[in-house]
C-alpha positions as CSV (number, residue, x, y, z in Angstrom):
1,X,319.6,163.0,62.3
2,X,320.0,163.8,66.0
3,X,323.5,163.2,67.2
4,X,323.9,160.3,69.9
5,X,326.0,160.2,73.2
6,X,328.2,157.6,71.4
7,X,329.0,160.5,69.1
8,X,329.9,163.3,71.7
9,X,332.0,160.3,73.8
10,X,333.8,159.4,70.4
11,X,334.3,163.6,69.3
12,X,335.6,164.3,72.6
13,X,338.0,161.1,73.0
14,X,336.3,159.6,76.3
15,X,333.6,157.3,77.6
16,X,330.2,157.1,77.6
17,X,329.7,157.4,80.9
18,X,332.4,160.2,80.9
19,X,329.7,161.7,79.2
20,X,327.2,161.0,81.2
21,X,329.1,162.2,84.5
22,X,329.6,165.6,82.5
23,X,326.2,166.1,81.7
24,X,324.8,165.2,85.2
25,X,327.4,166.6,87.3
26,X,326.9,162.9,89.2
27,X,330.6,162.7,89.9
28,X,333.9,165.0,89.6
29,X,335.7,164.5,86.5
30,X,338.6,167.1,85.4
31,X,338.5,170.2,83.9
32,X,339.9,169.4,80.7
33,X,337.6,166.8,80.6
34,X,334.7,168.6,81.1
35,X,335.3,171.1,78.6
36,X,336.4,168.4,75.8
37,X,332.8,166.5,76.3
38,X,331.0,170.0,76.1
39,X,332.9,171.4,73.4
40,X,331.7,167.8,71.6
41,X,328.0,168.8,72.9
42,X,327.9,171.7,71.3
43,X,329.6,170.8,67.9
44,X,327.3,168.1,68.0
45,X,324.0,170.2,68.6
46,X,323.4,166.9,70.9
47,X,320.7,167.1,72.9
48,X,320.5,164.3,76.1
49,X,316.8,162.5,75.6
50,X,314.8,163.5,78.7
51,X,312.4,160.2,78.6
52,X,315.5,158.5,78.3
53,X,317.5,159.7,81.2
54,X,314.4,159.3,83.5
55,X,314.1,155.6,82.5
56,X,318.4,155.2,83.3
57,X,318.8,157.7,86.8
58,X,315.1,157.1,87.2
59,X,314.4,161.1,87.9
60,X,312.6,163.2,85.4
61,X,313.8,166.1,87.5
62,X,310.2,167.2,86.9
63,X,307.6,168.5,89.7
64,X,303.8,168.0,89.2
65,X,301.5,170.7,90.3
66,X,298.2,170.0,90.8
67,X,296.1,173.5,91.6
68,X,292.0,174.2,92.1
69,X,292.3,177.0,89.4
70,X,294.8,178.5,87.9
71,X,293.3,181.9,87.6
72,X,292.6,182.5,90.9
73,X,295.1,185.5,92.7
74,X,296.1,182.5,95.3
75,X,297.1,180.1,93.1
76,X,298.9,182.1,90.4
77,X,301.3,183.8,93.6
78,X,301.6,179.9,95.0
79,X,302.9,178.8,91.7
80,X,305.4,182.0,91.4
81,X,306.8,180.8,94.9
82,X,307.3,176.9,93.7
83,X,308.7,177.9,90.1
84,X,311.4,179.7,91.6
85,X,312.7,177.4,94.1
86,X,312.0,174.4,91.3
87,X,313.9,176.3,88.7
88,X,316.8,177.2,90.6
89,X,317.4,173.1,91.3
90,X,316.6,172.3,87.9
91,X,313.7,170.9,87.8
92,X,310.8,171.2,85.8
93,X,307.3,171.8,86.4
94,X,303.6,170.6,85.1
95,X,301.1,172.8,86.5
96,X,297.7,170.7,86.4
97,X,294.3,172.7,86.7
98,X,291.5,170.2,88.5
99,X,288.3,172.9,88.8
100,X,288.2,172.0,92.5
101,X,287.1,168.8,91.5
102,X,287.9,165.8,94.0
103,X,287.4,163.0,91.2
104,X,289.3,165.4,88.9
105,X,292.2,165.7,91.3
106,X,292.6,162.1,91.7
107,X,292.8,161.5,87.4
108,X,295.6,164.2,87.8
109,X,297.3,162.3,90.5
110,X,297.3,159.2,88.5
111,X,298.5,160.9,85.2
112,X,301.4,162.7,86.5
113,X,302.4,159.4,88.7
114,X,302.3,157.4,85.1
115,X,304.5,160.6,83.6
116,X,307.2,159.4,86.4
117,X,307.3,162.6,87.9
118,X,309.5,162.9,91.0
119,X,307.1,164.4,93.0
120,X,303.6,166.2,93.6
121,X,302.7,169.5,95.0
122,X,298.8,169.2,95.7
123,X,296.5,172.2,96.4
124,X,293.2,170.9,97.4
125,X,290.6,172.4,99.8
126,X,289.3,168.6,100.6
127,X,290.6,165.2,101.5
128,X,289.5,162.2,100.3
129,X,289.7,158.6,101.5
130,X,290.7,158.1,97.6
131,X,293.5,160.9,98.2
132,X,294.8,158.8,101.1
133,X,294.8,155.6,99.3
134,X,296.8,157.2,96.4
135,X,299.4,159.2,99.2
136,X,299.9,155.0,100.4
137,X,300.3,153.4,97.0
138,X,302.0,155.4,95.2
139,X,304.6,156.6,97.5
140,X,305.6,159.5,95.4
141,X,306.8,162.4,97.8
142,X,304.3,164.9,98.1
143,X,304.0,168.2,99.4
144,X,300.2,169.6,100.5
145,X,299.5,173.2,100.6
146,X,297.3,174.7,102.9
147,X,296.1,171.3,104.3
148,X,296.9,170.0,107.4
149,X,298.7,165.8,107.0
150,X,302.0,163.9,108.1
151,X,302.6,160.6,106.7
152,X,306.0,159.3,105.5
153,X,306.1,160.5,102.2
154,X,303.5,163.4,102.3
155,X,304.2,166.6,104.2
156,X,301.7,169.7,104.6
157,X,302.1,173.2,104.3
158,X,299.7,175.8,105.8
159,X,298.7,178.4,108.4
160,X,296.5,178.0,111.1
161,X,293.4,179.2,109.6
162,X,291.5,178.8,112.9
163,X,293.4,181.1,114.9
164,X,293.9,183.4,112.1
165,X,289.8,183.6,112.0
166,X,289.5,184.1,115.6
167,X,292.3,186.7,115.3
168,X,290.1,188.9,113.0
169,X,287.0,188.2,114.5
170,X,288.5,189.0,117.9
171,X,289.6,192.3,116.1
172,X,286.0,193.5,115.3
173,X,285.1,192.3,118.6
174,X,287.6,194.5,120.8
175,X,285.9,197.4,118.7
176,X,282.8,197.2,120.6
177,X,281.4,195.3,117.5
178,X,278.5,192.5,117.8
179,X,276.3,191.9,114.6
180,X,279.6,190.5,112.7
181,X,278.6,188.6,109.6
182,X,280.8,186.5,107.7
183,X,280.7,185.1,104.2
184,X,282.4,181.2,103.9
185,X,282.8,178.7,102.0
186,X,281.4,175.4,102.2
187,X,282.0,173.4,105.6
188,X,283.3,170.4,103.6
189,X,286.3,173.1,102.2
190,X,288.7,172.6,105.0
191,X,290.6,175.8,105.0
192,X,288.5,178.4,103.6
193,X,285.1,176.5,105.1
194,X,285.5,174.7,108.2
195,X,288.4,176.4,109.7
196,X,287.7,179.2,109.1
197,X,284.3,178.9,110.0
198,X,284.9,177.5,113.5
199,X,287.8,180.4,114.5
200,X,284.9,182.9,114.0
201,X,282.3,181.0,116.1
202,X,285.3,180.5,119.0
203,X,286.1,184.5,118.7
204,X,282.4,184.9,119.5
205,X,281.8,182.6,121.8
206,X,284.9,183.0,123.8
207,X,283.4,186.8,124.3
208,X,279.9,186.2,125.2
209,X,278.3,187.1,122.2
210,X,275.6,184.3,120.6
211,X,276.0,183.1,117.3
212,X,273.2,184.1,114.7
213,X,273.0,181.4,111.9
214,X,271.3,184.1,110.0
215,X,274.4,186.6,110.0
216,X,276.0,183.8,108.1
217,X,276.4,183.2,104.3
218,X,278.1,180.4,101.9
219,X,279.5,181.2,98.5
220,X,281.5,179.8,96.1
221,X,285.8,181.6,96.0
222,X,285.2,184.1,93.4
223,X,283.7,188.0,93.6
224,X,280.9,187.3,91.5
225,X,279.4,184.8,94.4
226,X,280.9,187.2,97.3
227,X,279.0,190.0,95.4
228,X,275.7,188.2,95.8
229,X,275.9,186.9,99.0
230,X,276.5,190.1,100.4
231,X,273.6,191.9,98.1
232,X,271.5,189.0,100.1
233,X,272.6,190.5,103.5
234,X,271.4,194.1,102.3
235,X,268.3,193.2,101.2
236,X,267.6,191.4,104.3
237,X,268.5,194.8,106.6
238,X,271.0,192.8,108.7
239,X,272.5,196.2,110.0
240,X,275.8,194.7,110.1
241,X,279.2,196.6,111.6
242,X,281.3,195.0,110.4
243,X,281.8,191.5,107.6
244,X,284.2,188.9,107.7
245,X,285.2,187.0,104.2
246,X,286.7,184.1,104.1
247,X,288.7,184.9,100.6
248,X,289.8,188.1,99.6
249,X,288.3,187.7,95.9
250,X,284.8,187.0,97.7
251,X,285.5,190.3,99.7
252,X,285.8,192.9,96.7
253,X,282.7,191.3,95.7
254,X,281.3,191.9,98.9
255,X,282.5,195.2,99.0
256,X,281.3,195.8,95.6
257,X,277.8,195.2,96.6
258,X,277.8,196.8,100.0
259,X,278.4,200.6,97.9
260,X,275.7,199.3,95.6
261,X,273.3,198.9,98.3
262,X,273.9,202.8,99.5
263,X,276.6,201.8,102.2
264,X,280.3,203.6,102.9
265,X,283.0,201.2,103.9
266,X,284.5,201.9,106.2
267,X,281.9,204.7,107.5
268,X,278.9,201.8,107.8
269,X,280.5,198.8,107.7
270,X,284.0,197.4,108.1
271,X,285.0,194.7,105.8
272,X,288.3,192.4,105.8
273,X,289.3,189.4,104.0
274,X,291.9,186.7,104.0
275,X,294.7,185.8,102.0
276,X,296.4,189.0,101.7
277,X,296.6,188.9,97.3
278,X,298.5,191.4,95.6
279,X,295.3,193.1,94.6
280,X,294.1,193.9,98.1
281,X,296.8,196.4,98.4
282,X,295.0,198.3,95.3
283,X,291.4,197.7,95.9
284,X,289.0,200.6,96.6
285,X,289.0,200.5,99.3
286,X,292.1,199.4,99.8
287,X,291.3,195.5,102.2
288,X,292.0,194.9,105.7
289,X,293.1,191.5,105.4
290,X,294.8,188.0,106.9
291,X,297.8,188.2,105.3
292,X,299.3,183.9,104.4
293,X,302.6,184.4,103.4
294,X,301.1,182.5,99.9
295,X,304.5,182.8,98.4
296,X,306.5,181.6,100.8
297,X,304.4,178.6,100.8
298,X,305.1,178.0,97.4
299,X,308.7,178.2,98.3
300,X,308.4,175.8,101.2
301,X,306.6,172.9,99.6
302,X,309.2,173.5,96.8
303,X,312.1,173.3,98.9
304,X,311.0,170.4,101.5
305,X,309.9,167.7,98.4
306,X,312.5,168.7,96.1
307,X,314.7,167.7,99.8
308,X,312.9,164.4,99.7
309,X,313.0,163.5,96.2
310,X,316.9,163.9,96.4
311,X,317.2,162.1,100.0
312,X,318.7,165.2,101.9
313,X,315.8,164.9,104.7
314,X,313.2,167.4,104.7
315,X,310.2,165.2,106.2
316,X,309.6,167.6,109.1
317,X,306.1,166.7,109.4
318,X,303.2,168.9,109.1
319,X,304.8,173.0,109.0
320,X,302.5,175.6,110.1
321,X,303.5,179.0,108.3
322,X,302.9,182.1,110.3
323,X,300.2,184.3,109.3
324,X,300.1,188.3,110.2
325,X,296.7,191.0,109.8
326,X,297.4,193.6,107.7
327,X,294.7,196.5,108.1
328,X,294.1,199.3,105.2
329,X,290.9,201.1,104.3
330,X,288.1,198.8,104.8
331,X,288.6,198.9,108.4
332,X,289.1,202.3,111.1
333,X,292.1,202.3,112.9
334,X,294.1,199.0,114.3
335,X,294.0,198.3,118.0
């Protein structure tokens, strides 16, 4: 039978709540003390009820995740940044996988707000009034990544993906470059769509060159979709310089289907991507790309709830990370 606090207090010659102060390091109690109570602890095998201690300091010390997919190169660096600012505070976290799915995401929400976690770190690519409502009612910190919001208990976390797409665009641009296609995502994805989207068509307009809707393709975030939406290009003789994508997974697709189509990168066409992944550094050819410091991120939202949870400030509204170009082979030489 598991041993009980009342146990360890009675072994050790104290008070419960001796015991409790020990175990929580909530207040200073003397060295002697200390070691008596987990001396007792470990005679005892007792291990402290987790369930139980929520219900009494009301903290479950826990972190909810909530990611699009927990597969993708993003993601899996995002979650290495958050797991080791979260586990160097001690707390705990429950990484929840929604598929990119808005009514998905919301279930998650709900669930880990009934689990009485302490706070949320939410990637999403979309914003729903129902997302808003739940930010209002539940008034769990939170801690968005990647999307732009400031509310009292939710902060965001992200780079600003517009300039950072005008950046590159403005990059092919200075190279005497015109006939720039780019591969997106959906306009109703904030980041990797719209934003994204909209820096490319500033970089062109703000340099006299029109945009041509047909230079232009959507795809889903993985290679498989960047791969055929650049085969579409090819086969439609676009004679493109140079190709923009809006994810770096997208782009070795891309990539992978410009050298099936009979083209050199980056002899016939330049290529870059975004997100800087550890992969991109590896890739044949190796990817020109928009570095976000994704880790960092990770750390961030990390650092700024776990600062809210515990009441030590950390609401500084919405924080926009900076982002850097990092060229390699896909492209000639940096200007």
């Amino acid at each position: 039978m598991a041993a009980t606090i009342d146990q360890v207090a009675k072994r050790a010659g104290v008070s419960k709540a001796t015991v409790s102060r020990v175990l929580n390091d909530s207040k200073p109690v003397r060295e002697e003390t200390r070691l008596r109570v987990m001396d007792a602890v470990r005679e005892l095998d007792f291990k402290p009820n987790p369930a139980a201690r929520s219900l009494v300091y009301k903290k479950s010390r826990t972190l909810g995740v909530v990611v699009t997919d927990i597969a993708n190169l993003f993601v899996s660096v995002l979650v290495k940044g958050i797991e080791e600012i979260a586990y160097s505070n001690n707390y705990n976290i429950f990484i929840c996988n929604s598929h990119a799915s808005a009514k998905k995401e919301l279930e998650l929400l709900m669930m880990l707000r009934d689990k009485r976690v302490d706070g949320i770190i939410f990637l999403t690519s979309r914003i729903k009034e129902d997302h808003k409502a739940f930010f209002k009612s539940s008034q769990l910190p939170i801690a968005l990544v990647n999307v732009g919001y400031d509310d009292d208990n939710v902060i965001g976390i992200r780079i600003d993906n517009h300039r950072a797409a005008y950046d590159m665009t403005s990059y092919f641009i200075n190279k005497g470059f015109e006939r720039i296609g780019m591969i997106r995502a959906a306009l109703d994805d904030i980041y990797t769509g719209r934003d994204r989207f909209f820096g490319y068509c500033q970089a062109l307009e703000d340099h006299n060159i029109p945009y041509r809707d047909e230079l232009v393709r959507t795809a889903a975030l993985e290679a498989i979709d960047g791969y055929r939406a650049a085969s579409e290009m090819c086969k439609n003789g676009l004679n493109l310089q140079a190709l923009f994508v809006a994810c770096d997974l997208m782009a070795f697709g891309a990539i992978k289907a410009l050298i099936d189509h009979g083209l050199k990168v980056p002899e016939d066409i330049e290529v870059a991507g975004f997100d800087d992944v550890p992969m991109a550094t590896y890739y044949h050819p190796a990817l020109t790309t928009v570095r976000q410091p994704i880790e960092d991120m990770g750390r961030v939202a990390a650092e700024k709830l776990i600062n809210l949870i515990e009441g030590k400030g950390g609401h500084d509204g919405e924080l926009v990370l900076p982002h850097q170009i990092i060229f390699r082979d896909s492209t000639t030489e940096s200007l």
